[in-house]
C-alpha positions as CSV (number, residue, x, y, z in Angstrom):
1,X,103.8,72.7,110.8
2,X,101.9,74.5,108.4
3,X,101.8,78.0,109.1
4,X,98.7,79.1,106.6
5,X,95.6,80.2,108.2
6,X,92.3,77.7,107.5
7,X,90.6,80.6,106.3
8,X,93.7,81.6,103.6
9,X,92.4,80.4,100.0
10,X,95.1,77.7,99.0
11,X,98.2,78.4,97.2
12,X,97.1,77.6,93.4
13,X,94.4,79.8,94.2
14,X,96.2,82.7,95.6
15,X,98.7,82.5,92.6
16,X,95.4,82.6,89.7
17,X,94.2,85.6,91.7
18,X,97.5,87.5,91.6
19,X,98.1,86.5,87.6
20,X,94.4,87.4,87.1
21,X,95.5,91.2,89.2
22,X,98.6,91.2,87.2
23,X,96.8,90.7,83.6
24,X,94.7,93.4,84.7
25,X,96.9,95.8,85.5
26,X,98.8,95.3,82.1
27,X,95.1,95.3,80.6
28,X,94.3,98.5,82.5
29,X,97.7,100.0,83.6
30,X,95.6,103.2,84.7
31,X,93.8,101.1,87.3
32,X,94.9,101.9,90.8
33,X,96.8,99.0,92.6
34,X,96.5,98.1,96.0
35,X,100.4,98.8,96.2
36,X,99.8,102.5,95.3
37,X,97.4,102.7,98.5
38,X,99.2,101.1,100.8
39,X,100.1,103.0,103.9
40,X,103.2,103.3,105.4
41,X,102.2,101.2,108.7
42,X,106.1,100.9,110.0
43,X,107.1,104.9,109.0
44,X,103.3,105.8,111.3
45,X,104.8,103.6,114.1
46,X,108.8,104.8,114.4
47,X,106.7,108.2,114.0
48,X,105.1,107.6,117.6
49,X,107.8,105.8,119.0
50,X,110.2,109.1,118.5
51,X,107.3,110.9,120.0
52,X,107.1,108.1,122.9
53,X,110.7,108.9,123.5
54,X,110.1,112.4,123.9
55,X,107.6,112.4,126.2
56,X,109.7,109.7,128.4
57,X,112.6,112.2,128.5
58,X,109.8,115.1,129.7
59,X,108.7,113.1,132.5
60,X,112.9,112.0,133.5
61,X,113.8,115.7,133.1
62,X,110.9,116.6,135.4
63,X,111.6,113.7,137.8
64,X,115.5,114.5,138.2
65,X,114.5,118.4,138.8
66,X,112.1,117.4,141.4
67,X,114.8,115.0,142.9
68,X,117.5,117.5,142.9
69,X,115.1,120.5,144.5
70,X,114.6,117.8,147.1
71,X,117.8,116.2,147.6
72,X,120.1,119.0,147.5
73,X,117.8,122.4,147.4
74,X,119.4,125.4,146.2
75,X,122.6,124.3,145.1
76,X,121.6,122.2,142.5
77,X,120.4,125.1,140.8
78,X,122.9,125.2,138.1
79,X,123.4,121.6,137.7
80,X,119.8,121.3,137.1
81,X,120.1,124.0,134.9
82,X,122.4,122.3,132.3
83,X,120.5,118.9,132.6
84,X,117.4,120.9,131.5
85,X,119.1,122.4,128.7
86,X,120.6,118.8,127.5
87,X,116.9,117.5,128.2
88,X,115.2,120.1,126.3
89,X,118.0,119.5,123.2
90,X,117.2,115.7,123.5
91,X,113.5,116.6,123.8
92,X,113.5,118.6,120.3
93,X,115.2,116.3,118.5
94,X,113.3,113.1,119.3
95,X,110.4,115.2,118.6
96,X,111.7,117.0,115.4
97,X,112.6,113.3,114.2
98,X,109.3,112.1,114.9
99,X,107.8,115.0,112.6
100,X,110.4,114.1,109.8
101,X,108.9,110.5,109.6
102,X,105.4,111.9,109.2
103,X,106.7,114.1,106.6
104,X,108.9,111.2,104.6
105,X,105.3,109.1,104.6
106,X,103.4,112.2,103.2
107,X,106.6,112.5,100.8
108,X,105.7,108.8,100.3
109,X,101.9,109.3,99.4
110,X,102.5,112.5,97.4
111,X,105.0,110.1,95.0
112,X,102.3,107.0,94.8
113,X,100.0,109.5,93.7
114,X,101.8,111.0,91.1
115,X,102.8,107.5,89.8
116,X,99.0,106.8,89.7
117,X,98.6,109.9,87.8
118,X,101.3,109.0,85.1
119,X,100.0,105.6,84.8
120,X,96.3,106.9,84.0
121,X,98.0,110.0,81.8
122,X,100.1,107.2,79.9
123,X,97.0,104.9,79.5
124,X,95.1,107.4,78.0
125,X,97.9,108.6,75.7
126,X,98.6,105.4,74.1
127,X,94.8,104.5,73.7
128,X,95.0,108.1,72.0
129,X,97.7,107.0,69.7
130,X,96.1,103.7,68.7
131,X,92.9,105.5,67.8
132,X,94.4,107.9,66.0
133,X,96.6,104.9,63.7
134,X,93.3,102.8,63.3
135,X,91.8,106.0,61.8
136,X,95.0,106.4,59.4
């Protein structure tokens, strides 16, 4: 079974377009590739899922406090006590892990932006140097 869409162009095609991309690129190296913009769609997700997480373990910490209240009354006082602490040290983490993704993909952008710099920075320093030998 063929698993290409109907609407994807056909396989010579797609392989002219991405020679023509390439032979641009090496035309043009200060052109900005798609790769360069690409956003970090898996980072954004495990970002949310740590987050996720988090919020699960609020709503169990606040559901086992309720129970034991409820349960047990007083006495679970101090055993409650110690869960929430445990909670609340799961809680941060999950959370703080969650923040450390979002700041790996801005890590990420901040480096495919300074590639695209370098690229246009290069470009125009060798059509600088070839001008300056044609005038020679």
């Amino acid at each position: 079974m063929d698993s290409e869409s109907p609407f994807d162009p056909p396989a010579d095609e797609r392989r002219t377009y991405r020679a023509e991309a390439d032979e641009r690129v090496r035309r043009n190296p200060a052109a900005i590739r798609s790769d360069d913009t690409e956003p970090y769609i898996a980072l954004q997700y495990v970002a949310r899922l740590f987050k996720v997480a988090a919020m699960v373990v609020v709503v169990a910490l606040v559901a086992e406090i309720i129970a034991g209240i409820v349960l047990e009354g007083a006495g679970a006082v101090l055993g409650l006590l110690q869960e929430v602490i445990r909670g609340a040290v799961l809680i941060a983490v999950l959370w703080g892990a969650g923040d450390l993704t979002l700041l790996l993909i801005d890590v990420g952008h901040d480096v495919r932006a300074q590639r695209v710099l370098l690229g246009r920075l290069s470009a125009r320093a060798g059509s600088d140097g070839l001008d300056a030998e044609r005038d020679s």
